[in-house]
C-alpha positions in Angstrom: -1.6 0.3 37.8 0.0 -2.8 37.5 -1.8 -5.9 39.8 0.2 -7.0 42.9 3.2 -9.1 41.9 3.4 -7.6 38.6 6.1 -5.9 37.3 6.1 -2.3 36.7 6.9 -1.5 32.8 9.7 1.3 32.5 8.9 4.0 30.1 10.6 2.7 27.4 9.3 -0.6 27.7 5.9 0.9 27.7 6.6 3.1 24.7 7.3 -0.5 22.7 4.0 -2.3 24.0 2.4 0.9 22.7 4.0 0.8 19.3 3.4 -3.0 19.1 -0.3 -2.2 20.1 -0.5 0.8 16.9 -0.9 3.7 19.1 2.1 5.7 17.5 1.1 9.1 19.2 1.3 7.4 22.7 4.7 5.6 21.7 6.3 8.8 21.0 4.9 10.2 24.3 6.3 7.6 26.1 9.5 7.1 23.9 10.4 11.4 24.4 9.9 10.7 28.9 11.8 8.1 28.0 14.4 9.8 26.5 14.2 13.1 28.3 15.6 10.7 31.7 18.0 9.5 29.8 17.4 6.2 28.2 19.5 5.7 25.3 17.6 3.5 23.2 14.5 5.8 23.4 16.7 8.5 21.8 17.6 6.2 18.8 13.7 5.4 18.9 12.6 8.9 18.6 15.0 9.0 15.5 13.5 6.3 14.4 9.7 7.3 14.2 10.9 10.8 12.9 12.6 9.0 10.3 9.5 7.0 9.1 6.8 8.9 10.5 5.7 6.8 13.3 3.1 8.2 15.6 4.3 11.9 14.2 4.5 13.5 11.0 8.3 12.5 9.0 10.5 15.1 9.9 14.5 14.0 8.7 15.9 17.0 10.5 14.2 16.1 13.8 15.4 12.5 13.0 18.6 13.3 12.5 19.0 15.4 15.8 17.8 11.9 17.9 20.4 9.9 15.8 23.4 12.5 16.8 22.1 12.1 19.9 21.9 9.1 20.7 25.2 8.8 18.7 27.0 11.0 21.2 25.8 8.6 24.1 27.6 6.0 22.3 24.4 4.0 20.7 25.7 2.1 17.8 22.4 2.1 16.2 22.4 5.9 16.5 25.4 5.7 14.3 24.7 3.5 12.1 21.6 5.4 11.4 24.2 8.6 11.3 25.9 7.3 8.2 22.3 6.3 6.4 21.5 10.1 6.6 24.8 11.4 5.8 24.9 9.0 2.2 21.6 10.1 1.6 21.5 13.8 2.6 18.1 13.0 5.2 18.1 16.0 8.0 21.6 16.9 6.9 23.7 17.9 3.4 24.8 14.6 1.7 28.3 13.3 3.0 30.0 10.5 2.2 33.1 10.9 4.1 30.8 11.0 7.2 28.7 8.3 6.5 31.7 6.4 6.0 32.9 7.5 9.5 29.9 6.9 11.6 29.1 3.6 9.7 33.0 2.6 11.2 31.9 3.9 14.6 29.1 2.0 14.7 30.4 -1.3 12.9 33.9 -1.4 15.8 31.1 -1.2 18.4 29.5 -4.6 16.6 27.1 -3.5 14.4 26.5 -5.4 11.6 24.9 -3.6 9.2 27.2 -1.0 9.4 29.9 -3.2 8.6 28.1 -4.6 5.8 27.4 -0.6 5.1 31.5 0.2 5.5 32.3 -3.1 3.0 30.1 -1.3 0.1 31.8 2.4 0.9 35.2 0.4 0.8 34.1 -1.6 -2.7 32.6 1.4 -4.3 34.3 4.4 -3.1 32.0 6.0 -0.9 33.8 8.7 1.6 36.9 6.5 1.4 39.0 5.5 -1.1 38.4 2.2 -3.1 39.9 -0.9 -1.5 38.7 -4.3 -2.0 40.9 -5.7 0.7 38.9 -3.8 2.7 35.7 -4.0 1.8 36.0 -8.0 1.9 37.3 -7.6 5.7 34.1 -5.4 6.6 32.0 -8.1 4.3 33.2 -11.2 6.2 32.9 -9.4 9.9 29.1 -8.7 8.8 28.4 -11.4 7.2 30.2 -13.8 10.5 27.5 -11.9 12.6 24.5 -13.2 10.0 24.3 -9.9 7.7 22.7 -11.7 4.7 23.9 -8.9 2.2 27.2 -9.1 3.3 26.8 -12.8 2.4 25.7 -12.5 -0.6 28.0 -10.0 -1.3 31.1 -11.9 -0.2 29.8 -14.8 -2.8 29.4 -12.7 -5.6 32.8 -11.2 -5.1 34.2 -14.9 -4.3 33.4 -16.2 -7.9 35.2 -13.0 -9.5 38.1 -13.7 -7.5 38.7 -17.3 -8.4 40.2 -18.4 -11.2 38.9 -20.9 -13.9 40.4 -24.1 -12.2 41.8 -25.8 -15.2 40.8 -29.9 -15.5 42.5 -32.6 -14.9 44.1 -34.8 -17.4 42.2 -38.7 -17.9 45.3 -39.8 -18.0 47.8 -38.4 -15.1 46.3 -36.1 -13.2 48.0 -33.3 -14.3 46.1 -29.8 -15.4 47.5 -29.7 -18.3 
């Protein structure tokens, strides 16, 4: 029991101090009463552990079932982590066209790695046609919210772009 004047931890929040503190088992207790009243960040959570095996053996199906989930209560981390298992066939067959989707769910709700995630699908044709115009639209929203691949994307892509700028002439000025 909390001492008088303390605040009282929700489930959730309990499930993270538990994590933080190693005790995986007890996280996921915490994190599935969590989730079982309804909190949507403990669904993406339980995803999450399946995922890497935190405080319960891996399991990519069961994963996948917390991401849809959460998904379907509109958690754009749910999605994101949607399109990561439809690319790479985890709990689900491989789809590109659906990790394509949810990683445009997720990125309209503000997600930046799933923008950056939606740029590559756009540059390399994953699930959607290739378009470079939009691949460089996804890049800049990600890398505007600090995605550092999207950066560094956008600067590789930036020198291809630009033309050799010719020199100017000693004499005029001119470039030529």
């Amino acid at each position: 029991m909390p001492e008088k004047g303390e605040p009282v931890m929700d489930l959730f929040e309990q499930a993270e101090k538990a994590l933080e503190q190693g005790d995986g088992p007890r996280a996921m207790k915490l994190y599935r009463q969590s989730a079982d009243g309804g909190r949507v960040a403990a669904m993406h959570a339980l995803g999450h552990c399946h995922l890497y095996g935190i405080g319960v053996e891996k399991d990519l199906d069961a994963a996948f079932q917390w991401f849809t989930t959460a998904a379907s209560h509109g958690c754009p981390q749910g999605m994101y982590h949607l399109g990561v298992c439809n690319e790479a066939g985890w709990g689900t067959p491989r789809n590109p066209e659906k990790a394509a989707y949810w990683f445009r769910q997720s990125a309209d709700r503000g997600d930046e790695d799933s923008a950056y995630r939606l740029g590559r699908c756009y540059e390399e044709g994953i699930g959607v046609p290739v378009d470079m115009k939009e691949a460089l639209t996804w890049y800049r929203s990600a890398a505007a919210r600090g995605q550092a691949d999207a950066a560094a994307r956008l600067k590789v892509l930036s020198a291809k772009e630009e033309p050799a700028t010719a020199a100017a002439c000693d004499c005029c000025g001119c470039s030529g």
